[in-house]
N, C-alpha and C positions, 0 to 999 in steps of 0.2 A: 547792723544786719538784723533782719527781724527775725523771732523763733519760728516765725513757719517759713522763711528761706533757707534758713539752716537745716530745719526739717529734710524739705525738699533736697536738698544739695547731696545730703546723708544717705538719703533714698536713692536718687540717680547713683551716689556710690557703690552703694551695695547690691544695684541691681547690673552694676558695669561688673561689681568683682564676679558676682552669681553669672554671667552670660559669659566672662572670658574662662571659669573653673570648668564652665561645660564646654566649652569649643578644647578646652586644652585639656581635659581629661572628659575626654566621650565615653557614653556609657549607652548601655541595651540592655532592655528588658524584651528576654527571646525566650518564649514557648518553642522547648523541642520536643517533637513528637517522634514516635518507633511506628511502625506498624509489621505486625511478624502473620503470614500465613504458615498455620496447623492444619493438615488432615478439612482441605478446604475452610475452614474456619479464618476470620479474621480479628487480630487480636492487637491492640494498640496501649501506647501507655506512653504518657507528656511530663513534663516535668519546666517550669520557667524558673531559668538562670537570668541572673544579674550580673553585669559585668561593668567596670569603669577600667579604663587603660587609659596612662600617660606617659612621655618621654623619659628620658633617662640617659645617661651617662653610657656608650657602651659595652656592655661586659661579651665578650666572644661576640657571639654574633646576633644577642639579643641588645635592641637596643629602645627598648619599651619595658614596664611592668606593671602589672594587674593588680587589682581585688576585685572580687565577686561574690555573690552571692546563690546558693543553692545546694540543689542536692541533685543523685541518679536518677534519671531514669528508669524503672522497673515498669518490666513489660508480666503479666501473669497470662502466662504460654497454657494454664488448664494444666492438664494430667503429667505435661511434658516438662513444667517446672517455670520459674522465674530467669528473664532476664535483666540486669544488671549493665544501664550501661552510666560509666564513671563519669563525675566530673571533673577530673584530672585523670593524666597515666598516656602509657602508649599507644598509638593511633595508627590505623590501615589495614589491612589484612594481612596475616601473617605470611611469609615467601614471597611476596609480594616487592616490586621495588618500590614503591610507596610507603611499605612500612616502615615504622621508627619504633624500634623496641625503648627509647632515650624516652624517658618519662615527660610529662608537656605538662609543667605546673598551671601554665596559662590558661588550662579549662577550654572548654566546648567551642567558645566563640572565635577565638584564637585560628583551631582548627575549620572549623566553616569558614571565616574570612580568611585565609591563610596566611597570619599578616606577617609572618618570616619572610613573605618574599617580597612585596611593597609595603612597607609600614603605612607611607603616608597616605598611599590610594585605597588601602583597607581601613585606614581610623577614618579615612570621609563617609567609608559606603557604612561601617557599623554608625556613623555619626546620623547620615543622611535614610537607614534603612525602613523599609516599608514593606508591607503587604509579608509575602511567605517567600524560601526559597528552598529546593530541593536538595541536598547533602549526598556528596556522592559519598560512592562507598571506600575511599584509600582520604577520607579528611573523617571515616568514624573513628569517636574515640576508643577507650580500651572497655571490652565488656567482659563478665564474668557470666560466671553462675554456680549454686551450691547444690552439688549432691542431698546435703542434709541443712537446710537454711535455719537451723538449732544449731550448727556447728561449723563456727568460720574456717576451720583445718581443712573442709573439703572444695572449697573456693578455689575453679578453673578458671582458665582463659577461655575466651568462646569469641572464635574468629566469624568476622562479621559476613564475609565471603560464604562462608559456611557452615551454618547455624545448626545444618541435620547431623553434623560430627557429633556437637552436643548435647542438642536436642531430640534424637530419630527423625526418620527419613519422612520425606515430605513438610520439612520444617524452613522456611527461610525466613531472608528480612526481605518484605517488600517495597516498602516506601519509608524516607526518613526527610522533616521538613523542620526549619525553623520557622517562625512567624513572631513579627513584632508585637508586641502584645503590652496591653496597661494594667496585666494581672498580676494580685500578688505573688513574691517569691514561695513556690512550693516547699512544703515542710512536712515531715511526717516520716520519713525513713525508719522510726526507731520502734515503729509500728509493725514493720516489715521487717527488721533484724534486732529479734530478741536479749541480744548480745552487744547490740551497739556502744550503748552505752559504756559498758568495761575497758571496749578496746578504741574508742572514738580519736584517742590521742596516740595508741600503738598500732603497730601492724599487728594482722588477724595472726597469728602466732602468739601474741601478747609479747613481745619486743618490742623496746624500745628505738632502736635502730635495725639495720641490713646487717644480718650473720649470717647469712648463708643463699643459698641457689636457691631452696626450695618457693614455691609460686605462692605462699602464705605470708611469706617474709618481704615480699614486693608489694605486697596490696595493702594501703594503711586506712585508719578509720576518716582520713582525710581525702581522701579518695570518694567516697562516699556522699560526704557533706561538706561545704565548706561557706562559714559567715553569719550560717544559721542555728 
């Protein structure tokens, strides 16, 4: 056998293993955008996650598991402050029967495809996805925002239903879209939280783990970023 047959053979191989890694763990590269109206104003703010999902073994009633790539989305509301929305955590609007206070490691994409309820017809459409789609409001993930964004202790919840609880009146979310996208993964968070850095590995309490109720001790620096 001659060395450029063996060549070729090697090649067809490695281009069989590279084509069956991607059908069996599909990934997306999704630009998710906020859009918040203010006091007539229009305010927007994107952030592109990465994601790759493959099968598994299953554990309760997951039977898929992730890695991805990215960070929050933060939306700058002007006068009325920063939104904060996670890339992990709880998802829907609070009272809500949609909501799920049950943390969702699985990240953003997870939640828009909803792939808890058909695995296999949500890894086709994130496999096969194109163009943009609209994200209702009981698949947003968990959002915050900081009283003093110098100081991770004053970090709330801010239901997506209801933005002017947190923000003052005349405050909502308008539109919220994902779009396929060949951008790279957005970086920079630690630009926007002074403090990152310290707590990136603990919850904003500086804990190491869950000790108590308080809404600081649920929110961890992985919440924020994750891959990047």
């Amino acid at each position: 056998m001659t060395a450029r047959r063996v060549f070729a053979i090697c090649a067809l191989v490695v281009i069989g293993i590279v084509t069956l890694y991607a059908w069996v763990y599909p990934s997306g590269t999704l630009r998710y955008e906020m859009v918040v109206e203010a006091d007539g104003e229009v305010y927007r703010g994107a952030s592109v996650l990465e994601a790759r999902y493959k099968h598994q073994f299953p554990i309760g009633d997951v039977s898929f598991s992730s890695n991805g790539r990215g960070e929050a989305v933060v939306v700058d509301i002007g006068d009325r402050g920063t939104l904060f929305v996670l890339v992990t955590g709880s998802y829907g609007c609070p009272g809500t029967e949609a909501y799920s206070s049950r943390p969702d490691s699985q990240g953003i994409p997870v939640l828009v495809f909803d792939l808890r309820v058909d695995l296999e017809d949500t890894l086709r459409r994130l496999r096969y996805f194109e163009g943009f789609a609209e994200v209702p409001l009981n698949r947003m993930p968990l959002m915050v925002r900081f009283d003093d964004i110098t100081d991770p202790l004053t970090v709330s919840q801010v239901d997506p239903c209801d933005l002017a609880a947190s923000f003052g009146d005349d405050v909502s979310l308008s539109r919220v879209t994902i779009e396929a996208t060949d951008a790279p993964v957005t970086t920079g968070i630690e630009a926007r939280l002074p403090w990152f850095e310290l707590l990136k590995n603990l919850y904003l309490d500086g804990s190491k783990g869950r000790n108590s109720n308080e809404f600081p001790n649920s929110i961890h620096g992985g919440n924020f970023k994750r891959g990047v």
